[in-house]
C-alpha positions as CSV (number, residue, x, y, z in Angstrom):
1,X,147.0,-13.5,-55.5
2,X,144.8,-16.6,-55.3
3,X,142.0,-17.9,-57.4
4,X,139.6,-16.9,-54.6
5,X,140.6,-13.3,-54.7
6,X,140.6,-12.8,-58.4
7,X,137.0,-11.1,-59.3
8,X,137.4,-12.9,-63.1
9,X,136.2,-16.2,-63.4
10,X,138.2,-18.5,-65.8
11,X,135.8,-18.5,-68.8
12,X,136.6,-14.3,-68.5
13,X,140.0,-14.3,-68.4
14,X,140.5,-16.6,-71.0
15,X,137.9,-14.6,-73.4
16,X,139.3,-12.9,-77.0
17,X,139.8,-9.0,-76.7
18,X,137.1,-7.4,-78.1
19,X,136.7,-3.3,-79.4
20,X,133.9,-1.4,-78.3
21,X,132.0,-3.1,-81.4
22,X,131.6,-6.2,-79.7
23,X,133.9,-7.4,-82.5
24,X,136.8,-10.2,-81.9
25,X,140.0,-8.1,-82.6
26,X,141.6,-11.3,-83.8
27,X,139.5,-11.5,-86.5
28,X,140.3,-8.4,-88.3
29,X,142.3,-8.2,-91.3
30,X,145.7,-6.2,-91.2
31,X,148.0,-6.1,-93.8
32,X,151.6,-4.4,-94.1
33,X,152.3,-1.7,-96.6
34,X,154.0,1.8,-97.5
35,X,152.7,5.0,-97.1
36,X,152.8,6.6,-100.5
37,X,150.7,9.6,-99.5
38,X,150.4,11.7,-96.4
39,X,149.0,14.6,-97.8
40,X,145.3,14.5,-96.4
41,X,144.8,15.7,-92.7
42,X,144.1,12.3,-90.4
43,X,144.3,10.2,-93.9
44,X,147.0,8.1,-95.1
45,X,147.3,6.1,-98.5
46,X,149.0,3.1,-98.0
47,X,150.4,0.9,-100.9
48,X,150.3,-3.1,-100.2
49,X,152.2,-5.5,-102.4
50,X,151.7,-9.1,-102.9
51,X,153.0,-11.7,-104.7
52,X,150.2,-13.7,-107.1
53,X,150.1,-16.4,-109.8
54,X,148.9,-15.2,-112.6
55,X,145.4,-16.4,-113.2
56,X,146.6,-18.3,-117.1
57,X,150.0,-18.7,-117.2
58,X,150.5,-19.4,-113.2
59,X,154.0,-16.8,-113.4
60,X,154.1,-15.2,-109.8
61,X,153.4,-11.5,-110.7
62,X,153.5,-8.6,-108.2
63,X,150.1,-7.0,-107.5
64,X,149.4,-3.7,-105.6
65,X,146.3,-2.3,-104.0
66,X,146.2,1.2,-102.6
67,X,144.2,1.5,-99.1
68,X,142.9,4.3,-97.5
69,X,144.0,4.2,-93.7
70,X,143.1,6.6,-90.6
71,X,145.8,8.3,-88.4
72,X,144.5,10.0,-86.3
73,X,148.0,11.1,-84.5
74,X,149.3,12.1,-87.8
75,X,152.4,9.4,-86.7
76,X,153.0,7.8,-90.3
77,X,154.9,9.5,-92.8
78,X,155.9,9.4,-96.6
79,X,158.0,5.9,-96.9
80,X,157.0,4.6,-93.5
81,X,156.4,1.2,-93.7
82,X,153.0,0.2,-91.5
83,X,150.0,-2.1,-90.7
84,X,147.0,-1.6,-91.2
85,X,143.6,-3.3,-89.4
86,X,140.5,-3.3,-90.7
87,X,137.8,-1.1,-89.4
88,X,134.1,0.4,-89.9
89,X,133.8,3.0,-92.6
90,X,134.6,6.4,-91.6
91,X,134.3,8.2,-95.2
92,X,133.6,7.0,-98.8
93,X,137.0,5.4,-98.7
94,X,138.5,5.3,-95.7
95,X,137.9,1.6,-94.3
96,X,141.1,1.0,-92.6
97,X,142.8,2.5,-89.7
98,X,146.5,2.5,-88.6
99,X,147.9,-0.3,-86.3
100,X,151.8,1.0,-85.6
101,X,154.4,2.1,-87.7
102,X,156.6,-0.9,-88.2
103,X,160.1,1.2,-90.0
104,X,160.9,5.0,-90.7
């Protein structure tokens, strides 16, 4: 197919995806974690580890943060290692939805 037949001009096909938000997917935040609950229907908790200085003594410490992910399939489950993207809020807590399940 040539350039003429194409109904995208170049400016289009070169633009970042975007969600129905209008929001540049690229931009999101994702992080990787494991799913440490899956008790809640559509609502996983997802444990994400990372390695900090400490603020005084500058000793590389491990720091967790819990997150509260959608899955709406129900795919992810105890153990499963995943990512996560950020999203809008869907409940007091829930502020993240699930991207794939990277390991069983």
């Amino acid at each position: 197919m040539s350039d003429q037949e194409s109904n995208e001009t170049p400016a289009e096909a070169q633009a970042p995806a975007t969600d129905a938000g209008g929001i540049d997917r690229a931009l999101r935040k994702s992080r990787v974690g494991v799913v440490v609950s899956d008790k809640m229907e559509k609502t996983i908790v997802v444990e994400v580890t990372r390695r900090v200085p400490h603020p005084k003594f500058k000793k590389i410490i491990k720091s967790s943060t819990k997150f509260y992910a959608h899955d709406e399939k129900g795919e992810a489950k105890l153990g499963d290692k995943v990512r996560i993207i950020e999203g809008r809020p869907m409940s007091k807590l829930k502020r993240w939805r699930l991207d794939e399940v990277l390991a069983h």
